[in-house]
C-alpha positions as a printed NumPy array, in Angstrom:
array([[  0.87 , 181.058, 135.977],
       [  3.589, 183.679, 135.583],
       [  4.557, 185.545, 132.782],
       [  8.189, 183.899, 133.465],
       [  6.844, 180.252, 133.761],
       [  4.705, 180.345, 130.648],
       [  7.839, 181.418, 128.835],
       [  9.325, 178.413, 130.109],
       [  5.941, 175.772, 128.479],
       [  6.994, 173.503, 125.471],
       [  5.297, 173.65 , 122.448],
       [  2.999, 171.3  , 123.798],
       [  2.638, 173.102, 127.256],
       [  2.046, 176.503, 125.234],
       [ -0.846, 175.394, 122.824],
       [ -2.775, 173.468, 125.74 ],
       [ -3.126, 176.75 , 127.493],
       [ -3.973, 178.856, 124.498],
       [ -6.68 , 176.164, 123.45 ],
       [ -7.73 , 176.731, 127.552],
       [ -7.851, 179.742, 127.411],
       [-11.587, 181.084, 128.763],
       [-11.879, 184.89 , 126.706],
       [-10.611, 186.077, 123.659],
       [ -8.393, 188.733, 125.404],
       [ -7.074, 185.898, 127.452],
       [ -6.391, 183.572, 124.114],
       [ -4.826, 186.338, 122.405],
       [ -2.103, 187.319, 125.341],
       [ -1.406, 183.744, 125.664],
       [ -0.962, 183.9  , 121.821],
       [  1.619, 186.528, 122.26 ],
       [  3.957, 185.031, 124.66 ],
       [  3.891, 181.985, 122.929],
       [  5.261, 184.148, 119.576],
       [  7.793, 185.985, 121.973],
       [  8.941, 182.413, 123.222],
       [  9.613, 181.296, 120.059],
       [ 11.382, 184.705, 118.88 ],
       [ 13.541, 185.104, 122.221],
       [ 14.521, 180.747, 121.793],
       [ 15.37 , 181.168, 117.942],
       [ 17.347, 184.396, 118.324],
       [ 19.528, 182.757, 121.235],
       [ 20.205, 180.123, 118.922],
       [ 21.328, 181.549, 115.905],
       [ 23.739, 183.997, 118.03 ],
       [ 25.12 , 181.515, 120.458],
       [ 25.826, 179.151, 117.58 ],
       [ 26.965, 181.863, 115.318],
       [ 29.411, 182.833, 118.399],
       [ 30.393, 179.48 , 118.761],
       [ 31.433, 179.776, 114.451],
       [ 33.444, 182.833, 115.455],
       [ 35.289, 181.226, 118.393],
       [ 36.185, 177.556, 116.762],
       [ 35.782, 178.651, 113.035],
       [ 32.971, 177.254, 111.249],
       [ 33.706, 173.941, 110.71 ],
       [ 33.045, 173.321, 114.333],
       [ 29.679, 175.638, 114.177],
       [ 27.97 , 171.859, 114.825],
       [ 29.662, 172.025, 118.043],
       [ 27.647, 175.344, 118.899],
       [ 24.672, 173.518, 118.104],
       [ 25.509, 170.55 , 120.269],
       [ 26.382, 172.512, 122.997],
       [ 23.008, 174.931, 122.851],
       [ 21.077, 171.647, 122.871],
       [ 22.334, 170.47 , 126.006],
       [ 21.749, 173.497, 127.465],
       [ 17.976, 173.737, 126.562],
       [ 17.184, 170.298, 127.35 ],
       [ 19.037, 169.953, 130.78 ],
       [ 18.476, 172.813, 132.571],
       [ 14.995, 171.444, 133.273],
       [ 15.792, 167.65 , 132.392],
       [ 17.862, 165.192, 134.207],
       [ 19.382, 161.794, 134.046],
       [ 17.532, 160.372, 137.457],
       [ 20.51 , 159.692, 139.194],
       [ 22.356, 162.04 , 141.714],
       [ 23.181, 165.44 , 140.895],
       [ 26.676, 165.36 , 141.611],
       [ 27.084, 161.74 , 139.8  ],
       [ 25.055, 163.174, 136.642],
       [ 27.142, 166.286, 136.128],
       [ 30.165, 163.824, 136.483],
       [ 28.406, 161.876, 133.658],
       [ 27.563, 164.694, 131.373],
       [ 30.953, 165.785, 131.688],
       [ 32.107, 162.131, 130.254],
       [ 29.401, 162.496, 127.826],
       [ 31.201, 165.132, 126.204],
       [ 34.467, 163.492, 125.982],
       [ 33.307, 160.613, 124.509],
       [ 31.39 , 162.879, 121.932],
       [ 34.249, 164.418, 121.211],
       [ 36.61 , 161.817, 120.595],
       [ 34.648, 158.313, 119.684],
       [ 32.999, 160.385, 116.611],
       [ 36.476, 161.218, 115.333],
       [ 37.786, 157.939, 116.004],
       [ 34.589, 156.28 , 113.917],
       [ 35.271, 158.777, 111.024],
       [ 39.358, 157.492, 111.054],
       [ 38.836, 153.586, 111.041],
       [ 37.414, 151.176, 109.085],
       [ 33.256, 150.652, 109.109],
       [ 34.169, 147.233, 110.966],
       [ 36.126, 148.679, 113.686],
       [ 34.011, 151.88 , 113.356],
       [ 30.678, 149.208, 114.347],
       [ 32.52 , 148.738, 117.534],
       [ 33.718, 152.352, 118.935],
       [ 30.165, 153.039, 117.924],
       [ 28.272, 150.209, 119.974],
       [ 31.098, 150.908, 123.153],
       [ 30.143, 154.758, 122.682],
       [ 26.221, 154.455, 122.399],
       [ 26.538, 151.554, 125.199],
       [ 27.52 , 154.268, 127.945],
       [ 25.349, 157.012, 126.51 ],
       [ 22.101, 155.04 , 126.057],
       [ 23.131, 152.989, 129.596],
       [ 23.992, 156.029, 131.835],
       [ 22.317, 158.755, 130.138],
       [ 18.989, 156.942, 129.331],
       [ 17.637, 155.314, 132.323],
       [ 14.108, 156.668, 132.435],
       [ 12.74 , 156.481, 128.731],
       [ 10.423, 158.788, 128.822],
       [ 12.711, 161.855, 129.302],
       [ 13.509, 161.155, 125.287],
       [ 17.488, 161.78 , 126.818],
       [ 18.324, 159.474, 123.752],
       [ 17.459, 162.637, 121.538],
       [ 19.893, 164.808, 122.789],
       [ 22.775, 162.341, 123.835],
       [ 22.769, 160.201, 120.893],
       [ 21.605, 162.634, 118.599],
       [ 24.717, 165.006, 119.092],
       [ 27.098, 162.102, 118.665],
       [ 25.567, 161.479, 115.537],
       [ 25.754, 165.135, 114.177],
       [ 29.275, 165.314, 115.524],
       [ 29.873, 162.184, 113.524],
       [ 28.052, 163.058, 110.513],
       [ 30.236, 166.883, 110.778],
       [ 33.74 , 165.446, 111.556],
       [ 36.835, 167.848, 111.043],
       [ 40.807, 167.178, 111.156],
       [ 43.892, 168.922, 111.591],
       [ 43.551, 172.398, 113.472],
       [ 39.545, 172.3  , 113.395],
       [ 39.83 , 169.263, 115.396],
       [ 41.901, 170.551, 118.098],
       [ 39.62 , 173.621, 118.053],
       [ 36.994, 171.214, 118.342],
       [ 38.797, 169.685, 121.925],
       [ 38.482, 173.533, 122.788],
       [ 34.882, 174.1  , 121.933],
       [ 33.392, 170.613, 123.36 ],
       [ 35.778, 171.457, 126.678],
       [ 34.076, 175.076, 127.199],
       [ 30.749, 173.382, 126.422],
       [ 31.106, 170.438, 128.906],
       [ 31.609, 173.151, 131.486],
       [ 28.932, 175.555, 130.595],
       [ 26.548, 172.208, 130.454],
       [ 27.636, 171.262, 133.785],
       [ 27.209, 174.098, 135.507],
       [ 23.934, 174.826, 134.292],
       [ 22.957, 171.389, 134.936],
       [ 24.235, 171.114, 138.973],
       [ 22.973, 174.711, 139.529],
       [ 19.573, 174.219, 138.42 ],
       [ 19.648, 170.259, 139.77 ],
       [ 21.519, 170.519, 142.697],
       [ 18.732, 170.771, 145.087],
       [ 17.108, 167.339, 144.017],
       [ 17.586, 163.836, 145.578],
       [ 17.134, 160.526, 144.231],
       [ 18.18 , 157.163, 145.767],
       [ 19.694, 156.202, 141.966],
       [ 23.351, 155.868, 141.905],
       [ 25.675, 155.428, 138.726],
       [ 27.211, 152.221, 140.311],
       [ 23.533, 151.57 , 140.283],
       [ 23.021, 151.246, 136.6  ],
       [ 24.103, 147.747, 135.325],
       [ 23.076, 146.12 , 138.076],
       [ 19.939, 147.451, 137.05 ],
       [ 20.238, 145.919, 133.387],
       [ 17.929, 142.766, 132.664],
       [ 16.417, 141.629, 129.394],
       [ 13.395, 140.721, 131.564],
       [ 12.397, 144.611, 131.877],
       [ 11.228, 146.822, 129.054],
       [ 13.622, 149.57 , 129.353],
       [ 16.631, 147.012, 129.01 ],
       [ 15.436, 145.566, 126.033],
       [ 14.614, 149.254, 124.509],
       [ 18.482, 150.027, 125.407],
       [ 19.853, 146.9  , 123.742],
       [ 17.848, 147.744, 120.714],
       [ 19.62 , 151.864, 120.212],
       [ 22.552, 149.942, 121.713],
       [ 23.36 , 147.385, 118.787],
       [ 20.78 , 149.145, 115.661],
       [ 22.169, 152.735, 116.016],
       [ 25.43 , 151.207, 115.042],
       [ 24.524, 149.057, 113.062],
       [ 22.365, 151.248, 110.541],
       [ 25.568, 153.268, 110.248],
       [ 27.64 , 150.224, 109.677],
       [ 25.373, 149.651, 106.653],
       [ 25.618, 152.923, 105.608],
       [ 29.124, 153.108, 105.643],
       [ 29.491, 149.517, 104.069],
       [ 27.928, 150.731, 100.838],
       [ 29.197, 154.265, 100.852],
       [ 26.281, 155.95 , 101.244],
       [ 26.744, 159.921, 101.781],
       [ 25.419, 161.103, 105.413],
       [ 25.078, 157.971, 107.037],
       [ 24.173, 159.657, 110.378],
       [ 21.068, 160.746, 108.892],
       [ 19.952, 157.115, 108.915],
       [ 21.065, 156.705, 112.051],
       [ 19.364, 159.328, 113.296],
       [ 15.964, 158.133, 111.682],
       [ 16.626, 155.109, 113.547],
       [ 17.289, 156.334, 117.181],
       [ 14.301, 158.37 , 116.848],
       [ 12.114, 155.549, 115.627],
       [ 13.434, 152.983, 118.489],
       [ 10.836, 153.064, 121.357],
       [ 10.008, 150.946, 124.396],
       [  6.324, 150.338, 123.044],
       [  5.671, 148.515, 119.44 ],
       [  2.598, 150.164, 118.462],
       [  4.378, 153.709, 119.619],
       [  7.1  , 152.658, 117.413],
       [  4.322, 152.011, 114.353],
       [  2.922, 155.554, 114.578],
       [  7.097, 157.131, 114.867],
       [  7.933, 155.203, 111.838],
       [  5.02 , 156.853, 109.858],
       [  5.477, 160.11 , 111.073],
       [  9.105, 160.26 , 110.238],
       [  8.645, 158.664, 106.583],
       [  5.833, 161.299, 105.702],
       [  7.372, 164.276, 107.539],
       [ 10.697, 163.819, 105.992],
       [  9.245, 163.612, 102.301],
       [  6.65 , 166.378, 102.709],
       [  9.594, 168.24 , 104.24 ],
       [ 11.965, 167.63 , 101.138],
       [  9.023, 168.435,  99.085],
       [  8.17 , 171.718, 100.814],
       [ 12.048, 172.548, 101.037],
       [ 11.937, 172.012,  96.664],
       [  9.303, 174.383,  96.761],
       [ 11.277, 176.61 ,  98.705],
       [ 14.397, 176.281,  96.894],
       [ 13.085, 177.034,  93.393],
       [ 11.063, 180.169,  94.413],
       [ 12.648, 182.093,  96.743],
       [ 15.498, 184.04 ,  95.642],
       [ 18.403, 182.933,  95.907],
       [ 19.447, 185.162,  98.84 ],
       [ 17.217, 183.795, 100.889],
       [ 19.018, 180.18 , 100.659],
       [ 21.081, 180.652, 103.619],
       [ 17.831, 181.178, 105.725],
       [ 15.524, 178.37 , 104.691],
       [ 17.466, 176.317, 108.026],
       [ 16.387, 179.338, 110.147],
       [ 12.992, 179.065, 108.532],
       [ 12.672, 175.559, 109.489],
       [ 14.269, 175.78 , 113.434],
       [ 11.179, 178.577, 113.107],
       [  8.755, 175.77 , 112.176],
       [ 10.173, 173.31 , 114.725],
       [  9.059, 175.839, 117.575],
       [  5.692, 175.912, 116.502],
       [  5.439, 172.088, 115.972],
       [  4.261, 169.962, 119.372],
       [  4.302, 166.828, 116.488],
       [  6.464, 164.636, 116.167],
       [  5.29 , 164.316, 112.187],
       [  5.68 , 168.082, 111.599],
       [  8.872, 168.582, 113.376],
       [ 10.291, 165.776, 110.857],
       [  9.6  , 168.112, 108.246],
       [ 10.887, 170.919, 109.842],
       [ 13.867, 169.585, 110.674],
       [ 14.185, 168.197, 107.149],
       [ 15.118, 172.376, 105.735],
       [ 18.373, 173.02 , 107.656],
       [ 19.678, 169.327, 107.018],
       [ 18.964, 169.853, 103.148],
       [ 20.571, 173.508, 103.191],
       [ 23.777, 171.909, 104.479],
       [ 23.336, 169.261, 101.792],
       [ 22.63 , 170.453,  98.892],
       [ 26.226, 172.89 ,  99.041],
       [ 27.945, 169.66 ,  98.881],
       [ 25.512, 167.168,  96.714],
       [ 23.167, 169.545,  94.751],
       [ 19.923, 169.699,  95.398],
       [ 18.195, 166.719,  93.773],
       [ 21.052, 164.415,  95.048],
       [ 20.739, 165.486,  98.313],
       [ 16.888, 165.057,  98.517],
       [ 17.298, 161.523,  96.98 ],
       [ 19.823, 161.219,  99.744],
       [ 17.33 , 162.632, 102.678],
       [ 14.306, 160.541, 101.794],
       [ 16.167, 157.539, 101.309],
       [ 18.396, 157.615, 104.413],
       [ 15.391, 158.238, 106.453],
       [ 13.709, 155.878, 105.159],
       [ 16.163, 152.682, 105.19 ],
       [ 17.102, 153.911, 109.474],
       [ 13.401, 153.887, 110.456],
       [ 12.657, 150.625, 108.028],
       [ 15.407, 149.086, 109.67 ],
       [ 15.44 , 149.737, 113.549],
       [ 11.482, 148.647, 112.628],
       [ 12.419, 145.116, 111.69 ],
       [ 15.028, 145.054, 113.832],
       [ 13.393, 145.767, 116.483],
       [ 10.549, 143.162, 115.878],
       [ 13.41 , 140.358, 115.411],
       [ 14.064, 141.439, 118.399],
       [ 11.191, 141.382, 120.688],
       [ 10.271, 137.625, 119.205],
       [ 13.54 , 136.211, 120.182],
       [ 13.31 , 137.813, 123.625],
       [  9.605, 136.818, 123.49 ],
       [ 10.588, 132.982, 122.618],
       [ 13.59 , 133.568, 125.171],
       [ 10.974, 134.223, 127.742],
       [  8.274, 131.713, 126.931],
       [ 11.133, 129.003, 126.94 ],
       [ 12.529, 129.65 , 130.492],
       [  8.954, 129.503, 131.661],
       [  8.469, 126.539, 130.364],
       [ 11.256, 125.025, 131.516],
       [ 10.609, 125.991, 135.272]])
């Protein structure tokens, strides 16, 4: 392996070969390019999304961070369907990120329920055809952050701006790096392809109708950062039940050690190094190949944002409970679900 291509491991990829590794010397360079991985990924980060701040203003920084995770994710990922088609996709992707959120954040929670569902339907449907690319944590995820980080007036049409220069830069990456690959899947291909009688349909009709519905709830009962609920939720819905079990724990315990360990943080650091503890914790999501660890991690730079607007003890009520109530939710939900389709199933047999 290159030099080039171990840069290029995931977390998980990276620690596999250090724990291979047959000498010390060996361990320790492998060691060392992991570190430089993580340096050279978190330093692009915080200067293309701090670039991105510059160029749109800040309020729109979210926009950075949407577009960087596109980038990072499909430059090696895909959507299984042909190039050409899935750079056409992505590039409708971003439009309806960019103007569904907005749309949500304007109307009602009823009507908001539906631009929701319509929105997800396309993303989940289009975007998520093969489950196990985890496409759902990108896609859906950055409509939910653009949700959750909404703007108006002149931020908004600086948003158009900054989701139209990132559709392109996503695109382009994508085809170039994609181009080259085949694959018999078509977009026209898609909802043919849709039956409740296969596992990855029913694991789409579950994100499809709790995603919106967790925020519905949210919403209903004015609950402060509803996407963070919804977020909990998409990343808790999985095609397997006992998968889904072991997600559900993870994210409950990660996201209340992570509020815990972001308290400790909070009370003794100084107080200029507040604007950091996000970095700190993008810093800890590189070295986590957990899902349970990168819940906490990811728990600092949400609460950083938070706790400007809510204080800090509101906004770590706020965090734990959110969490909580999406995973708790798409959980029962999604049992519900599988027993009706279950009972849907055992009845046509029966009746053939």
């Amino acid at each position: 392996m290159t030099f080039y291509q171990e840069l290029q491991l995931n977390q998980a990829g990276s620690k596999k070969v250090i724990r291979e590794s047959e000498t010390a010397q060996e361990k320790w360079r492998h060691i060392l390019i992991y570190l430089l991985k993580i340096a050279i990924t978190v330093g692009f980060c915080f200067v293309f999304v701090t670039l991105y701040s510059l160029i749109f203003g800040a309020g729109n920084s979210i926009v950075g961070v949407v577009v960087l995770l596109h980038l990072l994710v499909f430059k090696n990922a895909d959507l299984r369907i042909d190039a050409k088609q899935s750079a056409g996709l992505l590039a409708l992707f971003f439009g309806i990120m960019t103007v569904a959120p907005h749309l949500a954040n304007l109307a009602n929670p009823f009507v908001g329920l539906l631009i929701h569902a319509a929105a997800i339907s396309i993303l989940i449907l289009f975007g998520c055809h093969e489950p196990r690319m985890f496409n759902q944590s990108t896609l859906v995820l950055s409509y939910l952050l653009l949700y959750g980080y909404d703007v108006s007036g002149t931020e908004y049409l600086s948003r158009l701006a900054g989701m139209a220069v990132g559709a392109l830069l996503v695109c382009a990456v994508f085809y170039k790096n994609h181009r080259h690959q085949t694959y018999d899947l078509r977009a026209q291909d898609i909802l043919p392809a849709f039956t409740l009688t296969h596992m990855r349909s029913k694991w789409q009709l579950c994100q499809i109708l709790c995603v919106p519905l967790v925020l519905f709830l949210s919403e209903l009962f004015g609950l402060p950062r509803a996407m963070w609920a919804g977020i909990a939720a998409m990343s808790a819905i999985l095609p397997v039940m006992d998968d889904m079990h072991a997600r559900v724990r993870g994210r409950i315990l990660g996201n209340i050690a992570g509020v815990l360990c972001f308290f400790v943080l909070y009370t003794y650091l100084p107080s200029a190094i507040y604007a950091y503890i996000g970095v700190i914790g993008g810093i800890g999501v590189g070295f986590s190949a957990k899902y349970g660890w990168q819940a906490v991690f990811n728990t600092f730079g949400a609460l950083a944002i938070a706790s400007q607007l809510y204080g800090v003890p509101t906004a770590m009520g706020l965090r734990v409970f959110q969490n909580v109530f999406g995973v708790l939710f798409a959980l029962g939900f999604c049992l519900i679900f599988h027993w009706v389709m279950q009972r849907r199933e055992n009845t046509q047999v029966t009746a053939s």
